[in-house]
mmCIF entry with sequence, helices, sheets and N, C-alpha, C, O atoms, coordinates in Angstrom:
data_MODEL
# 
_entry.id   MODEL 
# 
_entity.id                         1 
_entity.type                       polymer 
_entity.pdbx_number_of_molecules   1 
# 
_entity_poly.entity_id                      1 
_entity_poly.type                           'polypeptide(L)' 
_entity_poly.nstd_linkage                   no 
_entity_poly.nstd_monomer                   no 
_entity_poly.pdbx_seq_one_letter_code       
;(UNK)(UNK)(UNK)(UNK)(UNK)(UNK)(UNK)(UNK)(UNK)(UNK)(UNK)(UNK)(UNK)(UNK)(UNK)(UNK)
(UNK)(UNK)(UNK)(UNK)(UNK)(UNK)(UNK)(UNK)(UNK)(UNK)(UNK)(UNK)(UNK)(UNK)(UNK)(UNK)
(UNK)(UNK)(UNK)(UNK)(UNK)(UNK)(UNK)(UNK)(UNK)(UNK)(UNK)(UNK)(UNK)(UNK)(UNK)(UNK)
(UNK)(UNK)(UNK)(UNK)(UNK)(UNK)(UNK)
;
_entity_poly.pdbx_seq_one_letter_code_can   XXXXXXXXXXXXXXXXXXXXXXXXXXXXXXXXXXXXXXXXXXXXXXXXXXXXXXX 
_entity_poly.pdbx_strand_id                 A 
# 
loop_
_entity_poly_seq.entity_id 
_entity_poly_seq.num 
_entity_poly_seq.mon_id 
_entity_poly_seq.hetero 
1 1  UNK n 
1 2  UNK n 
1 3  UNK n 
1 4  UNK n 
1 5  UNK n 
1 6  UNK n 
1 7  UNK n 
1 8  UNK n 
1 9  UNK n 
1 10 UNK n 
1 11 UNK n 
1 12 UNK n 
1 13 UNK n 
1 14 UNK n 
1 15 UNK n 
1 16 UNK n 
1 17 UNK n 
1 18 UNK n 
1 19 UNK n 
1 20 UNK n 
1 21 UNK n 
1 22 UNK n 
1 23 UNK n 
1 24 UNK n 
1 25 UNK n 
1 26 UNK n 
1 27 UNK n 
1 28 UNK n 
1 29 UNK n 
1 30 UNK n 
1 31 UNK n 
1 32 UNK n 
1 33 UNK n 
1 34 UNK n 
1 35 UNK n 
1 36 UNK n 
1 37 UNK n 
1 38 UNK n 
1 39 UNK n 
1 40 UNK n 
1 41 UNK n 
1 42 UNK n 
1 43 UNK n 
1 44 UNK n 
1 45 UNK n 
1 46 UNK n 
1 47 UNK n 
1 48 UNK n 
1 49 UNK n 
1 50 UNK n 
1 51 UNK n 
1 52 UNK n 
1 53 UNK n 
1 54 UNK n 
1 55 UNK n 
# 
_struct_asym.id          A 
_struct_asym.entity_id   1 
# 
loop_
_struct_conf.conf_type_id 
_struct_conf.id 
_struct_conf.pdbx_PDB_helix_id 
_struct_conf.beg_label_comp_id 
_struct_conf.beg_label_asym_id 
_struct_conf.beg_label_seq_id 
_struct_conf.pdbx_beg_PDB_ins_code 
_struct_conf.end_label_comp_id 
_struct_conf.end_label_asym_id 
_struct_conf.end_label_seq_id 
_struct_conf.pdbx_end_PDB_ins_code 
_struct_conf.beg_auth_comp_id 
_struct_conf.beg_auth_asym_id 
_struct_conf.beg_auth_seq_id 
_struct_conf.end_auth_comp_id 
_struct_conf.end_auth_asym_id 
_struct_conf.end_auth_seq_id 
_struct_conf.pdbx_PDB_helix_class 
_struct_conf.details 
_struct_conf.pdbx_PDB_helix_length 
HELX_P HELX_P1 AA1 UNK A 3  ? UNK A 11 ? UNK A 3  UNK A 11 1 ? 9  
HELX_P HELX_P2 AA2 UNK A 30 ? UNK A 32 ? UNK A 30 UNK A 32 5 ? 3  
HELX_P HELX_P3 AA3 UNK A 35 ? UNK A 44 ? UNK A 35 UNK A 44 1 ? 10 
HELX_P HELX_P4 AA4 UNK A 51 ? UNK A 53 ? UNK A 51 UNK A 53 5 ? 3  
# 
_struct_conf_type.id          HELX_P 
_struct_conf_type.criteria    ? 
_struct_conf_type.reference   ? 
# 
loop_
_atom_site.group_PDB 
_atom_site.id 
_atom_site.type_symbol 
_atom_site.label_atom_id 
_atom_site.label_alt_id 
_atom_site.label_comp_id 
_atom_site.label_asym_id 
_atom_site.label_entity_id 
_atom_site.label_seq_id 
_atom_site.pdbx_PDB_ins_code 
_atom_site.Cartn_x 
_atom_site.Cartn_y 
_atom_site.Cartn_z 
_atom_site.occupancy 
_atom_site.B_iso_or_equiv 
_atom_site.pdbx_formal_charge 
_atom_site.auth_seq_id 
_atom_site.auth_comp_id 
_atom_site.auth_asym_id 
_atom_site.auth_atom_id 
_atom_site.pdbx_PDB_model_num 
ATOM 1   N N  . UNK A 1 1  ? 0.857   -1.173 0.000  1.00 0.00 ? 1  UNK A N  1 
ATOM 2   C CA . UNK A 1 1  ? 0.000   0.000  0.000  1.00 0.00 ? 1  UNK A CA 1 
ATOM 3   C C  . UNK A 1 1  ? 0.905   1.238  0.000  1.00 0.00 ? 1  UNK A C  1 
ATOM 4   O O  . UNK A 1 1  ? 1.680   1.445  0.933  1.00 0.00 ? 1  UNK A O  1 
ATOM 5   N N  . UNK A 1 2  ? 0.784   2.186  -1.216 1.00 0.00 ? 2  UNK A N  1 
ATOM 6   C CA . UNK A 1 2  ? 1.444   3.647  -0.781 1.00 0.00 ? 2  UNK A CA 1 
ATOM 7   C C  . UNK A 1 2  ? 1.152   4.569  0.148  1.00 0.00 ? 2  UNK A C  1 
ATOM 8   O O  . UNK A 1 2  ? -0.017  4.537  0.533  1.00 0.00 ? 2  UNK A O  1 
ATOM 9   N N  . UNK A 1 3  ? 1.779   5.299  0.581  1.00 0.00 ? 3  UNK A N  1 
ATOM 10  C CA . UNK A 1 3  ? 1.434   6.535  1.504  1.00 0.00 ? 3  UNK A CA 1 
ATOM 11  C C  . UNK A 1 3  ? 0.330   7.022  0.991  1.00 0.00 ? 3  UNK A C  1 
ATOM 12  O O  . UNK A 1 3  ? -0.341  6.931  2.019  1.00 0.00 ? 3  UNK A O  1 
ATOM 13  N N  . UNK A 1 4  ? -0.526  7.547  0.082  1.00 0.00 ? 4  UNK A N  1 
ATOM 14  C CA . UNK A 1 4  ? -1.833  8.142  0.210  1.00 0.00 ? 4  UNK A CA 1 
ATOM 15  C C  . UNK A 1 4  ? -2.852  7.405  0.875  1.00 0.00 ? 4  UNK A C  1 
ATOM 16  O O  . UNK A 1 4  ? -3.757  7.895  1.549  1.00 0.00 ? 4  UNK A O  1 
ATOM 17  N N  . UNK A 1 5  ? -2.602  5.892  0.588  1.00 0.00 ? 5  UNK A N  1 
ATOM 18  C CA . UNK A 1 5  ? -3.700  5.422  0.567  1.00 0.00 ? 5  UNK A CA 1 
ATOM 19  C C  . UNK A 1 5  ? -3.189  4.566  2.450  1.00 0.00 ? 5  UNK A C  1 
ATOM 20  O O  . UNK A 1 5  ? -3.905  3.801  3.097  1.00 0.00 ? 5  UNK A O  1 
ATOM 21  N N  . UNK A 1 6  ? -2.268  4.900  2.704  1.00 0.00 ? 6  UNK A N  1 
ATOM 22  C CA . UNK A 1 6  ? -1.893  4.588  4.050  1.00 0.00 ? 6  UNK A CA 1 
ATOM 23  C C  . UNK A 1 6  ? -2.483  5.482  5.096  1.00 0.00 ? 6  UNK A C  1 
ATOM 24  O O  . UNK A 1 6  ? -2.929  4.954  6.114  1.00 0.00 ? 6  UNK A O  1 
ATOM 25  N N  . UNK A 1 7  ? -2.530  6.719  4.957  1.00 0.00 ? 7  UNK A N  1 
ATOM 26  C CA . UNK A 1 7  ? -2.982  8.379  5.341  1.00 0.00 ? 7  UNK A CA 1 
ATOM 27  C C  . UNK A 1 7  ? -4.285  7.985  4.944  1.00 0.00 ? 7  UNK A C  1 
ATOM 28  O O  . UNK A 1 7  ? -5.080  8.258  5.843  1.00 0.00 ? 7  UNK A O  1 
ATOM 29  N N  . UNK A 1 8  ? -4.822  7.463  3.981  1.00 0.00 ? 8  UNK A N  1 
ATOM 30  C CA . UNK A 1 8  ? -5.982  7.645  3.760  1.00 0.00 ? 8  UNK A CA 1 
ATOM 31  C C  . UNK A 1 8  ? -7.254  6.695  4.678  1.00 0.00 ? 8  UNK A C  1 
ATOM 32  O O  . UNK A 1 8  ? -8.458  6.863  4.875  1.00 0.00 ? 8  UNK A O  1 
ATOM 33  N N  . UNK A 1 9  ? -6.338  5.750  5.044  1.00 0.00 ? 9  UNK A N  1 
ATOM 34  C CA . UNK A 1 9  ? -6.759  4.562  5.391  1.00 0.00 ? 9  UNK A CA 1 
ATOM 35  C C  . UNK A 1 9  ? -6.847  5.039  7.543  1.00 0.00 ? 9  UNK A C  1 
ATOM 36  O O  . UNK A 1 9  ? -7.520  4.493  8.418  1.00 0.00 ? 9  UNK A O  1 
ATOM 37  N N  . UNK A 1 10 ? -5.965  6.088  7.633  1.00 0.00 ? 10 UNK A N  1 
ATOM 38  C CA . UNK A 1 10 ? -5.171  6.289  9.152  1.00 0.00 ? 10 UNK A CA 1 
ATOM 39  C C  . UNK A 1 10 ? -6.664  7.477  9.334  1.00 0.00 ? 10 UNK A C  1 
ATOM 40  O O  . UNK A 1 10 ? -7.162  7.582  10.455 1.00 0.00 ? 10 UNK A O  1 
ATOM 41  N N  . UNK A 1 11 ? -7.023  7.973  8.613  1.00 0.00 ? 11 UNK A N  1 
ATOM 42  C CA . UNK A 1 11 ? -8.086  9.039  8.363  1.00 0.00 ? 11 UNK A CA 1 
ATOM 43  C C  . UNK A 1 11 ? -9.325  8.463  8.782  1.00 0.00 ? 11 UNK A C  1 
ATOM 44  O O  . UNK A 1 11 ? -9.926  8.918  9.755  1.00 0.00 ? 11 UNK A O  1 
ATOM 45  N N  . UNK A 1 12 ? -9.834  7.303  7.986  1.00 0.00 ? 12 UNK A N  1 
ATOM 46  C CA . UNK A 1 12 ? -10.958 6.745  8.309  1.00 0.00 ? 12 UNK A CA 1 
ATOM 47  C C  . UNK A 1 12 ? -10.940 5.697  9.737  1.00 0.00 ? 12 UNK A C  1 
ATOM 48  O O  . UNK A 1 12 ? -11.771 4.895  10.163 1.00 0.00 ? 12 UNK A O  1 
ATOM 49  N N  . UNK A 1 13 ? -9.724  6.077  10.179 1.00 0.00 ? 13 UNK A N  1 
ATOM 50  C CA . UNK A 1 13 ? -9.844  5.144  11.477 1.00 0.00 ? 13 UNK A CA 1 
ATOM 51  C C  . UNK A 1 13 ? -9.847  5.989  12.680 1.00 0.00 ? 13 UNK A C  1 
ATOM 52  O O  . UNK A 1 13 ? -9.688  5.725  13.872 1.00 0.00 ? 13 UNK A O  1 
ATOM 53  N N  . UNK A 1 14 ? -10.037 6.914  12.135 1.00 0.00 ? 14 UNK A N  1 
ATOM 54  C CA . UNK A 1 14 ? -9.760  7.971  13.478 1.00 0.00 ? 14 UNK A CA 1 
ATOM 55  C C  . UNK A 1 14 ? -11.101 8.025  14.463 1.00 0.00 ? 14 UNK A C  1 
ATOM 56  O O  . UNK A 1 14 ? -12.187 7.938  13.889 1.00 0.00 ? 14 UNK A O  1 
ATOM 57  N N  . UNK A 1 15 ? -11.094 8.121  15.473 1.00 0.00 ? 15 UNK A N  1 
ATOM 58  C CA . UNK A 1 15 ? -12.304 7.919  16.577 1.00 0.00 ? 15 UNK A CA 1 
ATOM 59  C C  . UNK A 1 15 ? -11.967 9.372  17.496 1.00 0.00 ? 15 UNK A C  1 
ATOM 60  O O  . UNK A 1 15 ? -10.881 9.940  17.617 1.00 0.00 ? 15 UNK A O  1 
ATOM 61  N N  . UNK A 1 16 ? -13.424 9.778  18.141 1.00 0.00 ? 16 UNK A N  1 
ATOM 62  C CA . UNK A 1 16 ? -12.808 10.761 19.424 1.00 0.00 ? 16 UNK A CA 1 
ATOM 63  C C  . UNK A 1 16 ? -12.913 9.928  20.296 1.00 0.00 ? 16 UNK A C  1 
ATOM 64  O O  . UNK A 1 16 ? -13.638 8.941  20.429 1.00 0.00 ? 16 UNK A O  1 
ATOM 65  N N  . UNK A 1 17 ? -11.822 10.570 21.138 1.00 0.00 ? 17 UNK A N  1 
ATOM 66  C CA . UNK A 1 17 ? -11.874 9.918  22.510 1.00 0.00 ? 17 UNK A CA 1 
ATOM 67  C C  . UNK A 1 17 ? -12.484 10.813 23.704 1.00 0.00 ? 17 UNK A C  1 
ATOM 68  O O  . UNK A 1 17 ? -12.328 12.030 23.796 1.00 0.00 ? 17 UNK A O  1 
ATOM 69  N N  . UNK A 1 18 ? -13.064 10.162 24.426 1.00 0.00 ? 18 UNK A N  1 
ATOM 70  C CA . UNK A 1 18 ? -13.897 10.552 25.670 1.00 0.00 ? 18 UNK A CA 1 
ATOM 71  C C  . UNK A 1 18 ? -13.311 11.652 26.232 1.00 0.00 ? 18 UNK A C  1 
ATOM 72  O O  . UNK A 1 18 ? -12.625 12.001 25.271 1.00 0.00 ? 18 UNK A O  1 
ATOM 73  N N  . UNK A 1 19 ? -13.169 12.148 26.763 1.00 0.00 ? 19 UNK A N  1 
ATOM 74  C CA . UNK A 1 19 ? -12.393 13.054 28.299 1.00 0.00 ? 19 UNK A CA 1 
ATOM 75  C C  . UNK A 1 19 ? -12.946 11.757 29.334 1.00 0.00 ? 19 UNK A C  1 
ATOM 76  O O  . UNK A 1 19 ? -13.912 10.997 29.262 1.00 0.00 ? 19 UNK A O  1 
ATOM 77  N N  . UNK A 1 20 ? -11.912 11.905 30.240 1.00 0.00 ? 20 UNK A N  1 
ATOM 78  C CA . UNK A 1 20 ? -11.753 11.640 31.472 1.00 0.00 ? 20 UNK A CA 1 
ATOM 79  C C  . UNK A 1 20 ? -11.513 10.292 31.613 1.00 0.00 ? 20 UNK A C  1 
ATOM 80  O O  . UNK A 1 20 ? -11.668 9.898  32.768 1.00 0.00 ? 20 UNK A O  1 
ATOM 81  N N  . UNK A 1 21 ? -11.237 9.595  30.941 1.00 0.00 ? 21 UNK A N  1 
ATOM 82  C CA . UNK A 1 21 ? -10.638 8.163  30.563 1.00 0.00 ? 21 UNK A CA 1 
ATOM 83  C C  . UNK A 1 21 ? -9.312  7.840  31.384 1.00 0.00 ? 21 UNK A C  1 
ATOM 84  O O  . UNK A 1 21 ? -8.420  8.680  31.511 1.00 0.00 ? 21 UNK A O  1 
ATOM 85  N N  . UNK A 1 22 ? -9.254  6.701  31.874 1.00 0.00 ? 22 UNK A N  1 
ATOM 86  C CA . UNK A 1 22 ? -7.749  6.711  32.390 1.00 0.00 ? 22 UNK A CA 1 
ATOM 87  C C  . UNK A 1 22 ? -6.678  6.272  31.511 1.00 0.00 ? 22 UNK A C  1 
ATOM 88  O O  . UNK A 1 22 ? -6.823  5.710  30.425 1.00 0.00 ? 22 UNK A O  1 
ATOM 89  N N  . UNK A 1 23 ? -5.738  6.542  32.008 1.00 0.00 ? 23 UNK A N  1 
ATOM 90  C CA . UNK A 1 23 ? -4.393  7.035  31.563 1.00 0.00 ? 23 UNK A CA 1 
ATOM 91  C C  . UNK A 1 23 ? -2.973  5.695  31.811 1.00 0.00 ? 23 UNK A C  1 
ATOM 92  O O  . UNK A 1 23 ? -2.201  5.703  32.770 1.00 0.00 ? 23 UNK A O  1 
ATOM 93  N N  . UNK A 1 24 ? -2.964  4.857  30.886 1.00 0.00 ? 24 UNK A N  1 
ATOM 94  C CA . UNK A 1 24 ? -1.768  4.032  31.680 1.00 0.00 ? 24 UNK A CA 1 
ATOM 95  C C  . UNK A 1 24 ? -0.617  4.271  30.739 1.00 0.00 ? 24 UNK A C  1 
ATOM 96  O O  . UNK A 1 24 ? -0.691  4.126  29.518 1.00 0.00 ? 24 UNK A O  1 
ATOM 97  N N  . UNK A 1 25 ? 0.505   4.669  31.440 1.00 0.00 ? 25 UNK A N  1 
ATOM 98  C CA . UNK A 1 25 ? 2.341   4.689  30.837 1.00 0.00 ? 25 UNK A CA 1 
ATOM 99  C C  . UNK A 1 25 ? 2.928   3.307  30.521 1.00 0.00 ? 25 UNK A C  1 
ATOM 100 O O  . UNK A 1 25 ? 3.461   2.804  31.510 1.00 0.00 ? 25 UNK A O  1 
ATOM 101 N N  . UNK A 1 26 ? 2.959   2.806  29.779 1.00 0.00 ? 26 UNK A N  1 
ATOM 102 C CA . UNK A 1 26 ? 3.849   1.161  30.168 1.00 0.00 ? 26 UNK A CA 1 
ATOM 103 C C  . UNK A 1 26 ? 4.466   1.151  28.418 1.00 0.00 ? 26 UNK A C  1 
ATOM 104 O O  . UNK A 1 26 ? 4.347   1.941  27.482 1.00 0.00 ? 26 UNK A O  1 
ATOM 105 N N  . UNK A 1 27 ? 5.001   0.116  28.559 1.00 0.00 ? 27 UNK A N  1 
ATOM 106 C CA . UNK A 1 27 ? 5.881   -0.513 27.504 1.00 0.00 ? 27 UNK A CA 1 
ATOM 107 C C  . UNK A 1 27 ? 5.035   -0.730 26.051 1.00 0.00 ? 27 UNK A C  1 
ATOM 108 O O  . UNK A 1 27 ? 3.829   -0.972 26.098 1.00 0.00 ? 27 UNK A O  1 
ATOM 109 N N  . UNK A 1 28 ? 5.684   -0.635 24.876 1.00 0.00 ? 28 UNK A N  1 
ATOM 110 C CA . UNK A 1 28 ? 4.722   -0.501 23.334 1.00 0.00 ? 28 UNK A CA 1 
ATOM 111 C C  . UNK A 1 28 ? 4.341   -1.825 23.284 1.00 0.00 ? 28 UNK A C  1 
ATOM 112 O O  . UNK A 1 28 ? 5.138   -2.739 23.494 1.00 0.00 ? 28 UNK A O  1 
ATOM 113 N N  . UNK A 1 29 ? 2.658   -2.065 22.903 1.00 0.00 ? 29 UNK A N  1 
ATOM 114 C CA . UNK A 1 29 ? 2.715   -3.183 22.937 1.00 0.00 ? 29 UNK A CA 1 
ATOM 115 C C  . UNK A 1 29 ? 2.062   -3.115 21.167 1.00 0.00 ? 29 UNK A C  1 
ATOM 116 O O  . UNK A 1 29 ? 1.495   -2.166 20.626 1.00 0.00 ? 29 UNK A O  1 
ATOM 117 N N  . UNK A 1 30 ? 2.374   -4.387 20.625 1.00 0.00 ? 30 UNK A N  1 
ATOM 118 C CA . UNK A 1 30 ? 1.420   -3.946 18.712 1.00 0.00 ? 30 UNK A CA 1 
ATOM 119 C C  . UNK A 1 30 ? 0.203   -3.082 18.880 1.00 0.00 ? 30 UNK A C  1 
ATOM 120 O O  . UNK A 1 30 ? 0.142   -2.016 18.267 1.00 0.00 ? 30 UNK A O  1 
ATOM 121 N N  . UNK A 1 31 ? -0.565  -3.388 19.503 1.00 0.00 ? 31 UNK A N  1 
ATOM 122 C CA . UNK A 1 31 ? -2.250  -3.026 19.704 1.00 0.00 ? 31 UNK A CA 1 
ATOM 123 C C  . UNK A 1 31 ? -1.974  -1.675 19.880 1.00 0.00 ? 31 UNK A C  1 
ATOM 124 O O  . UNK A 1 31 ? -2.998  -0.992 19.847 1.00 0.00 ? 31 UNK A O  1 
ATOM 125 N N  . UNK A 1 32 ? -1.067  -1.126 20.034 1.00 0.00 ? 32 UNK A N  1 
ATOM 126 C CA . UNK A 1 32 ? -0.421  0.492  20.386 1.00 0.00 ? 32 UNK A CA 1 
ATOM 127 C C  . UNK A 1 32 ? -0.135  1.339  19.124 1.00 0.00 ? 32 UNK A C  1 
ATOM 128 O O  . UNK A 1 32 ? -0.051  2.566  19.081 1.00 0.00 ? 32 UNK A O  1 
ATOM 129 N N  . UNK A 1 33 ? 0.001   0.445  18.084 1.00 0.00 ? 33 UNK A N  1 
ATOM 130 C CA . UNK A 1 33 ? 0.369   0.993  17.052 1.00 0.00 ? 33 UNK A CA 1 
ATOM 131 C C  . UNK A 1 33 ? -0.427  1.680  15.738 1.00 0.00 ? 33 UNK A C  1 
ATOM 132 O O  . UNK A 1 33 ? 0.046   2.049  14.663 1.00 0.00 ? 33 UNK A O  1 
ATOM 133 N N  . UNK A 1 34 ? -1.671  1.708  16.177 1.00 0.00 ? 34 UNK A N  1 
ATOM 134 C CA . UNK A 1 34 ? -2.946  2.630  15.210 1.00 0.00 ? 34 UNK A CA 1 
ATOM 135 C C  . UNK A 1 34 ? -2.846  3.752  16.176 1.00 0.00 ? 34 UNK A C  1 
ATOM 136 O O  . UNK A 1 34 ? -2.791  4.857  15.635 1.00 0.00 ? 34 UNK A O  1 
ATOM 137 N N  . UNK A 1 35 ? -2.816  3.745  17.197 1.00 0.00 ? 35 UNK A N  1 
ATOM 138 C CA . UNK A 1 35 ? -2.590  5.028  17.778 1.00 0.00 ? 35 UNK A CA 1 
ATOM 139 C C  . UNK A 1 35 ? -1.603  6.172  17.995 1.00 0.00 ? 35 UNK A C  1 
ATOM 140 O O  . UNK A 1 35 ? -1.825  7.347  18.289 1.00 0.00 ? 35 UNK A O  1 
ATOM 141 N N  . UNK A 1 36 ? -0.174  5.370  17.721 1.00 0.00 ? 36 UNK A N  1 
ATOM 142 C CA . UNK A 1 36 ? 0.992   6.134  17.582 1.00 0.00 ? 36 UNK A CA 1 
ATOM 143 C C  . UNK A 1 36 ? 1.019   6.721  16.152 1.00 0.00 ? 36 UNK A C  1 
ATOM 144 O O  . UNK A 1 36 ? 1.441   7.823  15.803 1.00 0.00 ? 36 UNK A O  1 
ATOM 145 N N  . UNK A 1 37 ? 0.327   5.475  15.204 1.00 0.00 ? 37 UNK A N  1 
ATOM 146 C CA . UNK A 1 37 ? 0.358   6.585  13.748 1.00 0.00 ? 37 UNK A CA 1 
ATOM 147 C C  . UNK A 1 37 ? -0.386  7.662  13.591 1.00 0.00 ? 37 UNK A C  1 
ATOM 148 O O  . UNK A 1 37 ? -0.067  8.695  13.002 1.00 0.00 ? 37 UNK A O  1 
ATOM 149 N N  . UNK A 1 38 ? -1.678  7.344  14.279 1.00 0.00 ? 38 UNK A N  1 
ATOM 150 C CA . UNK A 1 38 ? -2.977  8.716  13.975 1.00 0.00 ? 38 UNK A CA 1 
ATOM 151 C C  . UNK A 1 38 ? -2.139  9.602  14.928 1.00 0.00 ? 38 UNK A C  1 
ATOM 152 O O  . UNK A 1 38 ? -2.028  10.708 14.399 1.00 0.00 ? 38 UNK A O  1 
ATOM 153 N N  . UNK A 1 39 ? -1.401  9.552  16.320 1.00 0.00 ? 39 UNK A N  1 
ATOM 154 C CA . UNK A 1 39 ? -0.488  10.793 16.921 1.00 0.00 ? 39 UNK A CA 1 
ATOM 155 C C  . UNK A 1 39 ? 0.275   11.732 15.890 1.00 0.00 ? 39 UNK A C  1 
ATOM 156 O O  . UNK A 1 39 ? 0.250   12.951 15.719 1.00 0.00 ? 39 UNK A O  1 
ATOM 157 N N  . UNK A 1 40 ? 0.955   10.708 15.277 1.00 0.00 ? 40 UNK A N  1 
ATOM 158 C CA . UNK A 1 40 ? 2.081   11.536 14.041 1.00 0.00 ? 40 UNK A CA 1 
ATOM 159 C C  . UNK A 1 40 ? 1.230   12.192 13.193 1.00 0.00 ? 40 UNK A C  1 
ATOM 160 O O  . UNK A 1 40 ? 1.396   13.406 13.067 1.00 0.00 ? 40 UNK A O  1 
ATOM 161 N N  . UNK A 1 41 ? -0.074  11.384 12.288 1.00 0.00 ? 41 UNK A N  1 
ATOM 162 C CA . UNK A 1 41 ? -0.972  11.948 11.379 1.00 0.00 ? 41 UNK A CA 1 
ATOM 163 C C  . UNK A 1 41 ? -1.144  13.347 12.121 1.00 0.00 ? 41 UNK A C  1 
ATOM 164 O O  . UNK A 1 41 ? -0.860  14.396 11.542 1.00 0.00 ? 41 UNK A O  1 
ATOM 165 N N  . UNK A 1 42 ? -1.642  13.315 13.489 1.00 0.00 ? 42 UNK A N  1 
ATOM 166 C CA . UNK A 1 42 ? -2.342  14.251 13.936 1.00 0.00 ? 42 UNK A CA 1 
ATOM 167 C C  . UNK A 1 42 ? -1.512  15.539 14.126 1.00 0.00 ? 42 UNK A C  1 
ATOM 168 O O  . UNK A 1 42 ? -2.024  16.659 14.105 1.00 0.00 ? 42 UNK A O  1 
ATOM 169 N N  . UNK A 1 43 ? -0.024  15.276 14.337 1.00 0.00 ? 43 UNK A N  1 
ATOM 170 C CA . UNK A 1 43 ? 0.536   16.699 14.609 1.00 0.00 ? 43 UNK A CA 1 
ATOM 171 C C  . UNK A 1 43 ? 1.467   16.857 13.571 1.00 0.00 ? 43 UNK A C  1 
ATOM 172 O O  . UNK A 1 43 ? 1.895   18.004 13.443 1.00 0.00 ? 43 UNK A O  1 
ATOM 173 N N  . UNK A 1 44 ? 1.895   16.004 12.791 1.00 0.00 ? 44 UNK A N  1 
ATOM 174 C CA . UNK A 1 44 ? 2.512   16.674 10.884 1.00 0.00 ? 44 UNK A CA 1 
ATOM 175 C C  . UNK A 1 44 ? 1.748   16.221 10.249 1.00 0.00 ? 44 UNK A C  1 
ATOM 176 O O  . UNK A 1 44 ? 2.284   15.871 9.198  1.00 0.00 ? 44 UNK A O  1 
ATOM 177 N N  . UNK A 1 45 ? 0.267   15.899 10.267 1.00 0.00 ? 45 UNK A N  1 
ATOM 178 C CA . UNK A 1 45 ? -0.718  15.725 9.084  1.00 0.00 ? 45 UNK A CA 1 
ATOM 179 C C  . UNK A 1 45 ? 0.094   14.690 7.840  1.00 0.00 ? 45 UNK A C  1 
ATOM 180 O O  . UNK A 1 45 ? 0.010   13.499 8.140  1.00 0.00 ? 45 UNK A O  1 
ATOM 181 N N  . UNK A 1 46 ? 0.686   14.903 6.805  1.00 0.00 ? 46 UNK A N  1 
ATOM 182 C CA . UNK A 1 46 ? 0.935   14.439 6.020  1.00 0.00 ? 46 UNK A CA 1 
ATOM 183 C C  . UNK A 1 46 ? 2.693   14.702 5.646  1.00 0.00 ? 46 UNK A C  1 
ATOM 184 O O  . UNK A 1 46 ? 3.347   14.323 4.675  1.00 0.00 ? 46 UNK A O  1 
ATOM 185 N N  . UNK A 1 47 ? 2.994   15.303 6.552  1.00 0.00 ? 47 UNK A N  1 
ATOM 186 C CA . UNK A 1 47 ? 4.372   15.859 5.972  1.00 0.00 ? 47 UNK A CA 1 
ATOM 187 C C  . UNK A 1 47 ? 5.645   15.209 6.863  1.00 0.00 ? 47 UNK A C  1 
ATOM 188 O O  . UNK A 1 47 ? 6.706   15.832 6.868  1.00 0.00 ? 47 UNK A O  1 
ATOM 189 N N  . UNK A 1 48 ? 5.546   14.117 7.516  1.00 0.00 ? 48 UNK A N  1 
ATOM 190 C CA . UNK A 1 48 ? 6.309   13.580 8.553  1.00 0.00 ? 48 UNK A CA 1 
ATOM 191 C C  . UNK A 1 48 ? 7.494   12.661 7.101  1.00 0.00 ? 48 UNK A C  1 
ATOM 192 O O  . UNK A 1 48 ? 7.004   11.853 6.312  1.00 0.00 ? 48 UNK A O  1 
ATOM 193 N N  . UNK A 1 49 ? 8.513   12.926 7.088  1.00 0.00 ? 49 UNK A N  1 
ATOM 194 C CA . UNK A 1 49 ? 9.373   12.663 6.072  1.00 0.00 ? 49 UNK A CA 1 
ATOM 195 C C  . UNK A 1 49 ? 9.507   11.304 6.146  1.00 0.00 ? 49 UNK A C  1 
ATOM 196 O O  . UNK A 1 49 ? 10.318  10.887 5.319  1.00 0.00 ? 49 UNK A O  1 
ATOM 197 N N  . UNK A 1 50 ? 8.921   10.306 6.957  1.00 0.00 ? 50 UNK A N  1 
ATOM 198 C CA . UNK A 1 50 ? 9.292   8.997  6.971  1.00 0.00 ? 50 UNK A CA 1 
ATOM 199 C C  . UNK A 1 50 ? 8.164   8.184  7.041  1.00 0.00 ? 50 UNK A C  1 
ATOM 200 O O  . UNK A 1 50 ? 7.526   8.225  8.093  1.00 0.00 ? 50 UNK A O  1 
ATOM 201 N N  . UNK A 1 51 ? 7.664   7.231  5.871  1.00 0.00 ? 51 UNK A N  1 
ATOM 202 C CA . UNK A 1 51 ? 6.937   6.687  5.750  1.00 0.00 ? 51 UNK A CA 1 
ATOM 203 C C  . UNK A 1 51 ? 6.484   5.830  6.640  1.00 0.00 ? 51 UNK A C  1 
ATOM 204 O O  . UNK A 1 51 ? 5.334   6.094  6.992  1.00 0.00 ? 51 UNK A O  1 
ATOM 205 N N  . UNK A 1 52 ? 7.138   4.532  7.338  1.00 0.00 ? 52 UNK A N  1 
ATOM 206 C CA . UNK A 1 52 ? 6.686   3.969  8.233  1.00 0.00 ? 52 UNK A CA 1 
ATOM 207 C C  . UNK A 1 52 ? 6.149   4.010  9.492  1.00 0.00 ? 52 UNK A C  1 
ATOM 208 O O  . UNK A 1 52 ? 5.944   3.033  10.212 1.00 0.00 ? 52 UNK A O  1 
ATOM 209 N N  . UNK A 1 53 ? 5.849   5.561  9.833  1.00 0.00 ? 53 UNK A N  1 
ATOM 210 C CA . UNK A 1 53 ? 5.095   6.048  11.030 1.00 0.00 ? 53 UNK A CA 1 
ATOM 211 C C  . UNK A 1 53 ? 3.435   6.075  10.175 1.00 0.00 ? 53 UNK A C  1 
ATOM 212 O O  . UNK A 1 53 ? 2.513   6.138  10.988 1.00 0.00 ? 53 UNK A O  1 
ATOM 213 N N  . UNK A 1 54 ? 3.201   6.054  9.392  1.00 0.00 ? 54 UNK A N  1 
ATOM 214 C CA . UNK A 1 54 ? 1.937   5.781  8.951  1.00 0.00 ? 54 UNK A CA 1 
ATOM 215 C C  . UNK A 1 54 ? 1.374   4.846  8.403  1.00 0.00 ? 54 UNK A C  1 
ATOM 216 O O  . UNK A 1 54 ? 0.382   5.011  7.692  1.00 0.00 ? 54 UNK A O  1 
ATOM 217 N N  . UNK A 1 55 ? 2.051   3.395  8.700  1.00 0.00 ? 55 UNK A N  1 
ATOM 218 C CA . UNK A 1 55 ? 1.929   2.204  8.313  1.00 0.00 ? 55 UNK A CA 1 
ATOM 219 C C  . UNK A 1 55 ? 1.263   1.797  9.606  1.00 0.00 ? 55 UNK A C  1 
ATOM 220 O O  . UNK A 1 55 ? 0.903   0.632  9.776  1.00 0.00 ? 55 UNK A O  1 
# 
């Protein structure tokens, strides 16, 4: 899959999240990893120079 359609795909998965939800710090686990990409999506949108943060 190319980057548009990777971004494109990170777009339609996006959810809001609640307020007031708790909060846990711990170690990356896979299941962690739709959320670390929509983070990057979310604060360089499309311009993060390295493809595999949006995989």
């Amino acid at each position: 899959m190319n980057r548009e359609k990777r971004i494109k795909s990170l777009i339609e998965a996006r959810q809001d999240i609640e307020p007031g939800q708790d909060v846990e710090i711990d170690m990356f686990r896979p299941s962690d990893a739709l959320g670390i990409s929509l983070a990057y999506l979310a604060i360089h949108e499309d311009s993060f120079p390295i493809d595999h943060v949006y995989t």
